[in-house]
C-alpha positions in Angstrom: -68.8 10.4 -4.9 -72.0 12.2 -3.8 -73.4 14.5 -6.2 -73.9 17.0 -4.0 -70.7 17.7 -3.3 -70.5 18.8 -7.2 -73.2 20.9 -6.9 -72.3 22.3 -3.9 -68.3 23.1 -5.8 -70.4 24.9 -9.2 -72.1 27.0 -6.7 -69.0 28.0 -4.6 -67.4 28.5 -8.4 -69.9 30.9 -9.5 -70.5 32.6 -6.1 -67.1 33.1 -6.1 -66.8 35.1 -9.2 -69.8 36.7 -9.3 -69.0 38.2 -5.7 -65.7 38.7 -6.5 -66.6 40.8 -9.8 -69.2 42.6 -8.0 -67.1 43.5 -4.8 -63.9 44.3 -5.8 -60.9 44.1 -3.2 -63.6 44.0 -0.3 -64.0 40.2 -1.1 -60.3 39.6 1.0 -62.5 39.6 4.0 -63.7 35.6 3.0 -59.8 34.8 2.6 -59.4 33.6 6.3 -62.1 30.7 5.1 -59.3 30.2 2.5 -56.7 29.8 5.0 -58.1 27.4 6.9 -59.0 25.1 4.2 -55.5 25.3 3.2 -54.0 24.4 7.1 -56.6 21.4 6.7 -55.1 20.5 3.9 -51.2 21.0 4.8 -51.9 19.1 8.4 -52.8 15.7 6.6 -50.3 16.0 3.2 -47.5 13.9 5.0 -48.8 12.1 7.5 -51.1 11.0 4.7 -48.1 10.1 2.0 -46.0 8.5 4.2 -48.9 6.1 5.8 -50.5 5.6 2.3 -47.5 5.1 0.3 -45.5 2.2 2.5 -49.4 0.3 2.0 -48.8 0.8 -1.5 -44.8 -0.8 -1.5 -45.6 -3.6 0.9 -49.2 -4.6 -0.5 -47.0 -5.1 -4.1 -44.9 -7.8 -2.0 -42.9 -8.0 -5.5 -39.9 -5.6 -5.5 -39.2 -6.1 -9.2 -42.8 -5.2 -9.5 -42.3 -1.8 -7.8 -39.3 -1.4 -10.2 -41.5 -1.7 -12.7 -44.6 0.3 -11.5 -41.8 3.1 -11.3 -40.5 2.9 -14.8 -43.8 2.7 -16.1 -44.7 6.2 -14.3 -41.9 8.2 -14.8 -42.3 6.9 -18.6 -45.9 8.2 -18.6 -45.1 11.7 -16.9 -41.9 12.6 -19.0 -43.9 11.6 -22.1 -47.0 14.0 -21.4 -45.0 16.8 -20.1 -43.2 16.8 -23.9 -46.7 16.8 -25.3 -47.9 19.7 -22.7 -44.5 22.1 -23.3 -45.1 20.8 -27.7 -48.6 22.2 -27.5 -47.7 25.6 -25.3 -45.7 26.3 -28.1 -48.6 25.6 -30.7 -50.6 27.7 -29.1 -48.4 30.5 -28.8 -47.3 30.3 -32.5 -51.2 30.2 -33.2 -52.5 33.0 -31.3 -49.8 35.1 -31.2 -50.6 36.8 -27.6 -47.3 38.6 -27.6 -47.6 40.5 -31.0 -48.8 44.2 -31.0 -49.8 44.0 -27.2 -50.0 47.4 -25.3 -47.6 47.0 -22.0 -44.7 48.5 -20.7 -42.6 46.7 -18.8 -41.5 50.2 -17.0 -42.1 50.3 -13.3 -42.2 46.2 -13.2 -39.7 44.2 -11.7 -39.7 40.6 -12.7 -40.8 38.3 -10.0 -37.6 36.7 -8.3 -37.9 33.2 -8.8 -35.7 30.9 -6.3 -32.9 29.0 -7.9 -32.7 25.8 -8.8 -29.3 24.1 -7.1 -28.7 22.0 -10.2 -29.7 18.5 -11.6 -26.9 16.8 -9.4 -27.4 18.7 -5.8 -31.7 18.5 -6.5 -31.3 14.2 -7.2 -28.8 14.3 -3.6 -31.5 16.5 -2.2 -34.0 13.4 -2.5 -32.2 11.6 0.1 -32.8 12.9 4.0 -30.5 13.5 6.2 -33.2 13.2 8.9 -36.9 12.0 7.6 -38.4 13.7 10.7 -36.9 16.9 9.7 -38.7 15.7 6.2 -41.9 15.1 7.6 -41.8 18.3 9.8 -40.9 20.3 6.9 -43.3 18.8 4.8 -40.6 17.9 1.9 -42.6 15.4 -0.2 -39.8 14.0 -2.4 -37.4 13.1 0.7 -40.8 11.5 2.4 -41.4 9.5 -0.7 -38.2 8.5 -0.5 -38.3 7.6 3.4 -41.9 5.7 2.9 -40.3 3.7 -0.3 -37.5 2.3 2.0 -40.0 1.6 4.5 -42.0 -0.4 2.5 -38.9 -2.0 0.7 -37.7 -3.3 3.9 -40.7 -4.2 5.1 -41.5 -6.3 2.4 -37.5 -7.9 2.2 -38.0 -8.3 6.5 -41.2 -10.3 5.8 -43.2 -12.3 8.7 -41.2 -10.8 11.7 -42.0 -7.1 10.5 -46.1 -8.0 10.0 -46.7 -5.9 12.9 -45.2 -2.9 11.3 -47.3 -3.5 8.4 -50.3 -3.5 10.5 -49.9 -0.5 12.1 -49.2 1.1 8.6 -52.5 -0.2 7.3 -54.3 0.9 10.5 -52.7 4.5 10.1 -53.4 4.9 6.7 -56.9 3.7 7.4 -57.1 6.5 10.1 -56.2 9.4 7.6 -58.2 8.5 4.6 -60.9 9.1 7.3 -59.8 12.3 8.4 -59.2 13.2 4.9 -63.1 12.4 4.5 -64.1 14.9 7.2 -61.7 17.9 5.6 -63.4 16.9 1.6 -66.4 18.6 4.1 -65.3 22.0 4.2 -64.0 21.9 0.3 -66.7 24.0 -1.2 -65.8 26.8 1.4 -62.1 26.3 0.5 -63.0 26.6 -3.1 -64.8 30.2 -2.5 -62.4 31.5 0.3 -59.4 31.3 -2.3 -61.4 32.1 -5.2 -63.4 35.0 -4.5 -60.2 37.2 -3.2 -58.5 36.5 -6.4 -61.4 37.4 -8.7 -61.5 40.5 -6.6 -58.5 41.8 -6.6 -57.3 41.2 -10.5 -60.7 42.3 -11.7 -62.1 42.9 -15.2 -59.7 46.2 -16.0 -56.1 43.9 -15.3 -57.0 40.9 -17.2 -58.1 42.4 -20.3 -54.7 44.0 -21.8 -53.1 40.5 -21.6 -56.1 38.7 -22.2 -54.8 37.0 -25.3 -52.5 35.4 -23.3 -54.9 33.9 -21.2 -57.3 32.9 -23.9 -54.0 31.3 -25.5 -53.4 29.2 -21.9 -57.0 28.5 -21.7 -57.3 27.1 -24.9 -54.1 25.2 -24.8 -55.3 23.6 -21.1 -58.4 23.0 -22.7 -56.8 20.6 -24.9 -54.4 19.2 -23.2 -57.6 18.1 -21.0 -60.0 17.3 -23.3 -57.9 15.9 -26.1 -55.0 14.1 -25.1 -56.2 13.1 -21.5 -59.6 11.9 -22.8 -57.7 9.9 -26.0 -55.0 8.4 -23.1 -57.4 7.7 -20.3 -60.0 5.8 -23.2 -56.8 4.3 -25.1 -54.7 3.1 -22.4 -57.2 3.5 -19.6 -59.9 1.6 -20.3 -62.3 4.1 -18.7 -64.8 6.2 -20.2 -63.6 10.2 -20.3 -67.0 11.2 -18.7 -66.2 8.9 -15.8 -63.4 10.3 -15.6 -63.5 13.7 -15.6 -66.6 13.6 -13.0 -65.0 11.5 -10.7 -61.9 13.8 -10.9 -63.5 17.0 -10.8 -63.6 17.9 -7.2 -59.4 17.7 -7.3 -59.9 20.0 -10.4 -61.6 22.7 -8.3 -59.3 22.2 -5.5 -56.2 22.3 -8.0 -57.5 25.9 -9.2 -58.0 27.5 -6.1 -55.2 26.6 -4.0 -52.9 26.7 -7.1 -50.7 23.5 -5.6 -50.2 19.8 -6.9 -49.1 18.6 -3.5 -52.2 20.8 -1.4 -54.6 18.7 -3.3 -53.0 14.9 -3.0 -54.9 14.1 -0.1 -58.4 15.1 -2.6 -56.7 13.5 -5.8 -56.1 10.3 -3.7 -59.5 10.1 -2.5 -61.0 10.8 -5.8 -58.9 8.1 -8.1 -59.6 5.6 -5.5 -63.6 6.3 -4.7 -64.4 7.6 -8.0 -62.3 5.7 -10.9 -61.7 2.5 -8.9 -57.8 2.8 -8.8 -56.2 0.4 -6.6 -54.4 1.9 -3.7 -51.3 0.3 -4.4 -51.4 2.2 -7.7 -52.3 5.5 -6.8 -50.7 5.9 -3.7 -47.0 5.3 -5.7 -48.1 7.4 -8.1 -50.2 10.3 -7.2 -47.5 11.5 -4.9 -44.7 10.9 -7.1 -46.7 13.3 -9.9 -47.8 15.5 -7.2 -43.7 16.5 -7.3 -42.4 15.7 -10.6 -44.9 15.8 -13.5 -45.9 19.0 -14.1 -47.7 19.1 -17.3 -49.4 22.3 -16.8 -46.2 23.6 -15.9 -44.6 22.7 -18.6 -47.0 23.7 -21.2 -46.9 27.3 -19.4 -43.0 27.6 -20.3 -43.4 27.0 -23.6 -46.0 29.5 -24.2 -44.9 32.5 -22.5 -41.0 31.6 -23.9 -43.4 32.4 -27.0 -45.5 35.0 -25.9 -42.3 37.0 -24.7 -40.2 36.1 -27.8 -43.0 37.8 -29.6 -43.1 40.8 -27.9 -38.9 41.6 -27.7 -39.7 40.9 -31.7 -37.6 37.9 -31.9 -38.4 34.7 -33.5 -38.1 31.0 -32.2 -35.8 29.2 -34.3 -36.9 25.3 -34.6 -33.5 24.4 -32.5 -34.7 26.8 -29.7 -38.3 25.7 -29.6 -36.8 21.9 -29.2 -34.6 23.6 -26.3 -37.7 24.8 -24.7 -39.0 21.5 -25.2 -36.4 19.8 -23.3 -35.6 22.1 -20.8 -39.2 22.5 -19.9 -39.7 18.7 -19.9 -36.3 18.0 -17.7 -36.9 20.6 -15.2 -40.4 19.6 -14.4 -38.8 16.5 -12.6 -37.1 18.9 -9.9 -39.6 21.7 -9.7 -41.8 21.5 -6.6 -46.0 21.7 -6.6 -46.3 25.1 -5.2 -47.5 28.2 -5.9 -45.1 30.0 -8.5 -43.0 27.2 -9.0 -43.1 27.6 -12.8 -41.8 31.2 -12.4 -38.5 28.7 -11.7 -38.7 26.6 -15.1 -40.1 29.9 -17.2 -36.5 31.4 -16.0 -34.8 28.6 -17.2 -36.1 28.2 -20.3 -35.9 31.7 -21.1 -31.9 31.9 -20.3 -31.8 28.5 -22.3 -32.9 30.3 -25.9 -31.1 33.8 -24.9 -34.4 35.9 -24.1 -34.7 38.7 -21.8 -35.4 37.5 -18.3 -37.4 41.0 -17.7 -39.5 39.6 -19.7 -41.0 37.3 -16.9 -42.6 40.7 -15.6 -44.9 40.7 -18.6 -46.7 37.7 -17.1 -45.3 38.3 -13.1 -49.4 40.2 -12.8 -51.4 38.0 -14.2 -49.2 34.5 -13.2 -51.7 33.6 -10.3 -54.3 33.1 -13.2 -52.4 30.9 -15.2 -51.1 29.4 -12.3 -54.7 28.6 -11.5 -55.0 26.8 -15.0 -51.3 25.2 -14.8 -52.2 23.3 -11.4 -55.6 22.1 -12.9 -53.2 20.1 -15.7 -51.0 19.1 -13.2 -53.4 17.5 -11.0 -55.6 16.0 -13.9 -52.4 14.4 -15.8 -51.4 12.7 -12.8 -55.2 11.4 -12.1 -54.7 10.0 -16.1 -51.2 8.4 -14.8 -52.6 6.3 -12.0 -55.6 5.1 -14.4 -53.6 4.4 -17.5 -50.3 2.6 -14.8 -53.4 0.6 -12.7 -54.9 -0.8 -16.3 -51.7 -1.4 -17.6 -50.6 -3.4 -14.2 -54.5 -5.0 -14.3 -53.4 -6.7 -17.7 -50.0 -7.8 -16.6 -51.2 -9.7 -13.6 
């Protein structure tokens, strides 16, 4: 990874900010800049997973061996997403954002988060009826799905479907280079998305619920620097300083655009270039976490189920905070890597323990924010999945 291009992201940071701070609401004028970074990004997502993933099946040639590449993964994200909701809950109970705060929830409406279709409908849901309509649509868990049967046959088919292979290989080849020429325009993506949302939230709309945001900063903070840095050194084998600078341009991406699956195509390029992840490894499970682990997520339900028990006055009893837990951990599996999505599990959580849904409109004006922080988490714990999975699968072999 060339330095510059880390340089050149700080400076888009701060620029972004500072011009933001100082200009106010005028700053929406850059947001088109924004927007195109974001179409760059959205044109390559599935062309990208479907080529890169069927490499990553057929180059494992081992079916069992995808089995247990799978296990191993889904292992890894259901364990940190437990650890993520555990210490959302910590840091509520520690900082206590939601006690004596000074906001009425008159005049708010709670953001309307869309419904889930249940746990039976969501795993049916996987399968596509019609993969081009998948690929058109841009639905990454019914593309994985279509690219891991691709690759599965391809490998069972053997010499006679080489050809297919080839062209796979080729194609994948093709947009890893185009996603090379859009990792150009990154820093302008970076201050085209930022800079309109430090403008418009301001100084004056942060600071009543500021707590709150200290509490999530803190908590993501951790959940970085602590138990990413202990699992990528531990089970890793890589240094966290390594780690975190090859990583960091798919952290920048994660917080401006606010979406797991809008910066794959970065987090890809990044474990591969940067920490020396095999391709079979990350591209089985980058896109996997890019739709079901959602640490960040889940450690963003179980502080505001805090931060809003605390302000209706109740207290978490230890059977509801182990509700949270699971629910929070559970629903991360079928809660998609957009923008909002944890509006979806905050909702369930909060029925889950009996709070006040209206509740959600405590956090509904400051949720891009923390959105901003939860995506960061998101993206980083899957970059810690495909390093700790690749050394694990390094040793076996």
């Amino acid at each position: 990874m060339k330095k510059s291009l880390i340089w050149q992201l700080i400076i888009a940071f701060i620029l972004a900010i500072v011009t933001g701070l100082i200009f106010g609401d005028k700053m929406q004028v850059v947001q088109p800049l924004g927007d195109l970074f974001l179409r760059l990004i959205q044109f390559i997502i599935a062309p990208l997973v479907l080529a890169t993933l069927v490499v990553g099946v057929t180059s494992t040639n081992n079916v069992k061996k995808l089995g247990r590449l799978g296990g191993k993964t889904v292992v890894f994200y259901l364990f940190t997403s437990m650890l993520a909701i555990t210490l959302g809950l910590v840091a509520g109970k520690v900082f206590s954002p939601g006690s004596g705060i000074d906001v009425s929830l008159e005049g708010q409406e709670a953001p309307e988060p869309n419904e889930t279709e249940g746990v039976v409908q969501t795993i049916l849901n996987i399968i596509p009826e019609n993969p081009f309509e998948a690929l058109t649509s841009g639905n990454m868990l019914q593309i994985i799905f279509f690219a891991l049967f691709i690759g599965i046959a391809i490998t069972l088919v053997g010499e006679k479907a080489k050809p297919v292979q080839q062209f796979f290989d080729g194609f994948a080849e093709v947009m890893y280079k185009i996603t090379s020429m859009v990792m150009v325009t990154v820093p302008i993506g970076v201050f085209g998305l930022l800079a309109p949302v430090v403008g418009e939230y301001g100084a004056e709309v942060l600071l009543p619920l500021l707590k709150l945001i200290l509490a999530m900063m803190a908590a993501c903070i951790l959940q970085i620097f602590v138990v990413y840095a202990l699992l990528v050194k531990q089970f890793g084998k890589m240094s966290p300083v390594r780690f975190f600078k090859g990583i960091f341009p798919a952290f920048t991406v994660a917080f401006s655009t606010s979406s797991s699956s809008g910066t794959l195509p970065v987090t890809l390029k990044n474990t591969q270039e940067n920490l020396g992840v095999s391709k079979e490894t990350s591209t089985f499970v980058l896109p996997l976490g890019a739709t079901i682990n959602m640490d960040g997520t889940a450690l963003y339900v179980g502080l505001c189920s805090m931060f809003i028990a605390q302000y209706f006055g109740a207290d978490l009893s230890l059977s509801q905070m182990t509700t949270v837990v699971l629910i929070g951990t559970l629903a991360s599996i079928g809660t998609a890597g957009v923008p909002g999505a944890g509006l979806i599990m905050l909702t369930m959580a909060l029925s889950a323990v009996n709070l006040p849904l209206a509740g959600i409109a405590l956090v509904g004006g400051i949720d891009r924010i923390l959105d901003m922080m939860r995506t960061s988490v998101n993206v980083t714990g899957d970059a810690v999945a495909s390093v700790v999975v690749d050394a694990s699968e390094n040793n076996k072999t």
